[in-house]
Every structure is written in structure tokens, then in C-alpha cells.
N, C-alpha and C positions, 0 to 999 in steps of 0.2 A: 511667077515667083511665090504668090500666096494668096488664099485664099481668106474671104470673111463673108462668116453664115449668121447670116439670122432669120427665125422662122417666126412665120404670122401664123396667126389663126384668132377666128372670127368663127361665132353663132348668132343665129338669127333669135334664137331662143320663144320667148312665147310671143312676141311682137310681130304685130302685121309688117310683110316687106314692101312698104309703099315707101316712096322718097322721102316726105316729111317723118315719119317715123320709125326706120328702123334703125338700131344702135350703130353709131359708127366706131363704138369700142371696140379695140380687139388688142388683142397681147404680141409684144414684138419679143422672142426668147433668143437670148444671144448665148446658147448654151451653157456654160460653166457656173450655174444657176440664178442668173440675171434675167429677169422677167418683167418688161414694163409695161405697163396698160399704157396705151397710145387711143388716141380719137380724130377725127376731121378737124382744124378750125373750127371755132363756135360758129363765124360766118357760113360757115360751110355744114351747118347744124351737128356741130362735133360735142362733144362737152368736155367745157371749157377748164375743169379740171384737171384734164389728162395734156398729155406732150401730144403735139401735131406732129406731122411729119415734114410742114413747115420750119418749127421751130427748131426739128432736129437735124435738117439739111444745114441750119443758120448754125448748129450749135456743133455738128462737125467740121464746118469748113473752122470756125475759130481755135478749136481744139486743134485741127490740125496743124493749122498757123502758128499757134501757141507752144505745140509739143515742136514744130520744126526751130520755130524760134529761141526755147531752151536748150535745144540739140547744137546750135550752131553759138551759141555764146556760152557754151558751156567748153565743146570742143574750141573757142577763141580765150580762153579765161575768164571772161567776164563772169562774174557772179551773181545770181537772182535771187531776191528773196521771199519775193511774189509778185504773181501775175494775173491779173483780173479786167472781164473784158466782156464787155454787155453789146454783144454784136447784135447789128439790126438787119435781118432780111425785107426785101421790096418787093412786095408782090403787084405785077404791073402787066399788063399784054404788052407781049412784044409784036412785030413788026407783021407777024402771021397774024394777030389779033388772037394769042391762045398766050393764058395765064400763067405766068413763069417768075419766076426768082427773079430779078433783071439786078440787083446789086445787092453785097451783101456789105455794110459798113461795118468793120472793128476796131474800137476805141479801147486799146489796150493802155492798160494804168501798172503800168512795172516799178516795183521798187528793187534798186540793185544795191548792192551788198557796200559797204561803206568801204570808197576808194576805187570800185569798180563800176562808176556811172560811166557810159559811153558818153561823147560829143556827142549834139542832134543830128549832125551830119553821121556821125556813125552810127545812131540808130536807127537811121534813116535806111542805113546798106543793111542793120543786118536783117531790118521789117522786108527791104527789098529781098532779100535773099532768100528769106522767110518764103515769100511770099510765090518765088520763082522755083521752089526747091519742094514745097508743098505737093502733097501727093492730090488731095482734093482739087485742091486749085487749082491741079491741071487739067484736073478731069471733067470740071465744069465750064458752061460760057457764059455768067454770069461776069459783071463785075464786081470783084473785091477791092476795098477800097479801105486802107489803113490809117484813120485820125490820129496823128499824134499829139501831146502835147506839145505846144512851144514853149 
């Protein structure tokens, strides 16, 4: 159906290439001229001022969530007027004993347009829906897992 590019690249530059020190900097270019400098985990001897690609597995599964979840209460009426969501990825060995994402938790904080709050029972279906309708989501075996307020 469609495709999505994005290109790396990485220099070793003047630095010895031994494990403890070579840069794990490298640039992620998502063409249309968006350019991120991305690094390892600090644990992972990244520096800790650049995005991981930890953080940015955790930071598109929510986006994804979040863009399907404005799509399906938009097509139902309901009204948004913001949405904000401090997802936490779990880095844990799974069952192979090899270091994986094992759940991703998001705690979305919506405020909806005045007269147009869902019932919890309803926002309940439209996170479910959200959540079964998400393109990432299917494509991962991670659990997601949606905190709402009560």
C-alpha cells in the first residue's frame, strides 16, 4: 500500500573503533528535510542527549495510537482539544533471554471540547478501538497497555 523511508548513516570519524568508545551518534534523515541526530541508550553508552531508538519505538507506537484515536472520534463527532501522553516503554528479556520492549504503557490525558466528553465506558471502546485499528500495534508483540483516568 505504502511505503516509509528513512535513512541512517554513521562515521567513525577520528575515534578509535573499540566498543567502550566509538560514537553511537548517527543521523536518522526522513527525507522532506527532517534530520535527527539519534544515539544508543546512555546505558548502552549512547549520549544521553540524543533520541534512542528505544525512545522512538515508545514514541511511535503512542503517536500511532493517538493519531488513530483522533481519527475515529473525529469520524464519531466527538471533539478534541488536546491530547498528551507520556508513554513508558519496558525494556526486559523475554522468554529467549534477549532484550526487548516487553510492554509499552500510555497514559493519555485528553481534554474534549465542551459537551463532547465520552462516558468512561465510551472511552474505553474508542482506546479499544484505537488500540485494535493501530497500524504499529499490529505490527509489534509487545504489550500495550492503555492507563486511563477514572
Amino acid at each position: 500500500m505504502s511505503e516509509h523511508i528513512a535513512t541512517l548513516s554513521w562515521e567513525r570519524g577520528e575515534t578509535a573503533f573499540d566498543y567502550k568508545s566509538y560514537s553511537r551518534n548517527h543521523n536518522w534523515d526522513f527525507g522532506s528535510g527532517v534530520t535527527v541526530t539519534a544515539s544508543a541508550a546512555e546505558q548502552f553508552l549512547g549520549d544521553p542527549e540524543q533520541i534512542d531508538p528505544e525512545q522512538a519505538f515508545v514514541a511511535s507506537l503512542a503517536s500511532c495510537h493517538m493519531l488513530t484515536f483522533l481519527a475515529i472520534c473525529s469520524m464519531s463527532k466527538i471533539t478534541i482539544e488536546s491530547y498528551k501522553d507520556r508513554a513508558v516503554g519496558h525494556l526486559a528479556k523475554n522468554e529467549a533471554g534477549k532484550l526487548v520492549i516487553t510492554r509499552v504503557d500510555l497514559y493519555p490525558e485528553i481534554v474534549f471540547a465542551e459537551g463532547s466528553a465520552p462516558s468512561q465506558k465510551m472511552l474505553e471502546r474508542l482506546h479499544h478501538k484505537a488500540h485494535a485499528d493501530c497500524f504499529l500495534a499490529n505490527s509489534v508483540t509487545c504489550e500495550i497497555v492503555t492507563h486511563l483516568p477514572k
